[in-house]
C-alpha positions, 0 to 999 in steps of 0.5 A: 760059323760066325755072322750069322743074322743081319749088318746093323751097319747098313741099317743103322745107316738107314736109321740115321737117314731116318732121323732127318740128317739125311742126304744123297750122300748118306743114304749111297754110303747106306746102300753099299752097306746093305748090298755089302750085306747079303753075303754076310747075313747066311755065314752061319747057314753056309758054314754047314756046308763047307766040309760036304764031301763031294760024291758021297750022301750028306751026313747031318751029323759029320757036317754038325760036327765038323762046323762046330769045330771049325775056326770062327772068322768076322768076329772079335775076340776070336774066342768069343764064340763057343760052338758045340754040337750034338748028333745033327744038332749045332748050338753057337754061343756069342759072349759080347763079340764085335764086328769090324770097326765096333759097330756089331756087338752080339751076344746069346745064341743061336741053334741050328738043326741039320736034316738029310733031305736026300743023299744029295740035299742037306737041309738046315734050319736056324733060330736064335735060342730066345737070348740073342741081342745086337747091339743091346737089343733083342734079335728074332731070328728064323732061317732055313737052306737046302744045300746041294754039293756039285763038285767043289760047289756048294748051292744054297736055297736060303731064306731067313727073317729077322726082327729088332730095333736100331740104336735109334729106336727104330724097328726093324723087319727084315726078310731074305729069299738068297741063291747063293754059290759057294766055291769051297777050292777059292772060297768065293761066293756069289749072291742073288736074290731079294730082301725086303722089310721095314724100319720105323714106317719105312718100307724098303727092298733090295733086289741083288744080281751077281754079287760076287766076292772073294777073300782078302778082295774087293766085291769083284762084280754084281748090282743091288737096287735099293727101293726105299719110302723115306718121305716119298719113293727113293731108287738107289742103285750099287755096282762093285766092279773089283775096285774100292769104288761102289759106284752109286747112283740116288734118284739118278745123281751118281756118287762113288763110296769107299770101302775097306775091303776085306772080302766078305768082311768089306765095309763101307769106309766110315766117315762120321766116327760110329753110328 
């Protein structure tokens, strides 16, 4: 388990827009990160399902135990999480990790509770222990799953919330209703969905269709559309077509954005030195 909660990339980039720096440039770089995003955001709720045996009823316990003991992978140093469960019960410990590029820095804890819904369906529900900061502010954090095995597939219901405040001062909400299918044999995932929410005074949402990723890969497909109040209504709109390239188009005007890509690790490729 490791990411778990939000990419303070993307919104710190729409933070910066907010400051008055803003241009069409800026805020194509902010969308890709946000499209980037939602993958990201529901590691730790899928990370419940990656060891589901298939044709056998979930165990709440076994599938605890065996998260706790897998590796942690997106955050830095590898042993800055400390994972530990208890029956169905999971506890993860962040002790100042960082992400990619050192933009993410992550400490306190979050606990997880894993239910049998069904033989089938294995529900999750996620909080932050009360302790959990990004970046040096406080992070409130909320999310459940139903996860279904099919197979080597893996189908998650995910909704999630979380709020906190930008480096910029800005405050923060954001709320996530995923599907989300995960291929446990190519470890490839694919993203739909909506997410909305706010920063400062301004609205924004973001409607994500076919995002598809695999390790070690560029964004192999999908859309997200961007709607944001920045002083009057912006349409923004990311396709990933397995190239570095995130074609963007800002209230029409089209703009292309480089990315590292590192599957689910991807970033757009930083331009002004930190945010």
């Amino acid at each position: 388990m490791t990411r778990p909660i939000l990419n303070l990339l993307a919104i710190g980039c729409f933070a910066f827009a907010l400051e008055g720096c803003i241009s069409n440039e800026d805020l194509a770089a902010a969308s890709v990160s946000t499209a980037l995003s939602g993958a990201k955001n529901t590691r730790m709720t899928r990370a419940a399902s990656d060891h589901l045996k298939k044709d056998t009823c979930l165990d709440a316990s076994e599938a605890a135990a065996e998260a706790a003991a897998a590796p942690s992978a997106g955050l830095y140093p590898s042993d800055c999480v400390v994972k530990t469960a208890e029956g169905p019960s999971l506890h993860v410990e962040y002790d100042s990790c960082t992400g990619p590029f050192g933009y993410l820095h992550l400490e306190g804890g979050l606990d997880a509770e894993l239910t049998e819904k069904s033989c089938g369906v294995l529900q999750a529900a996620l909080e932050d222990s009360g302790d959990l900061r990004a970046n040096g502010e406080a992070v409130e954090y909320t999310a459940s799953a139903d996860i279904t095995a099919d197979g080597d597939l893996r189908m998650l219901d995910y909704r999630g919330d979380w709020t906190s405040r930008t480096r910029q001062g800005q405050d923060v909400f954001v709320t996530a209703d995923l599907d989300i299918v995960v291929d446990r044999i190519t470890a490839c995932i694919e993203v739909t969905g909506v997410s909305s929410g706010y920063l400062g005074e301004h609205d924004f949402s973001a409607d994500t269709r076919g995002y598809t990723v695999c390790p070690d890969a560029c964004p192999s497909a999908g859309r997200t559309e961007v709607e944001i109040d920045l002083y009057r209504e912006r349409n923004i709109v990311v396709e990933f077509d397995g190239s570095e390239i995130a074609k963007v188009t800002v209230d029409g005007e089209a703009h292309q954005v480089t990315m590292i890509c590192a599957g689910e690790d991807t970033e757009v490729e930083p331009t002004r030195g930190g945010i």
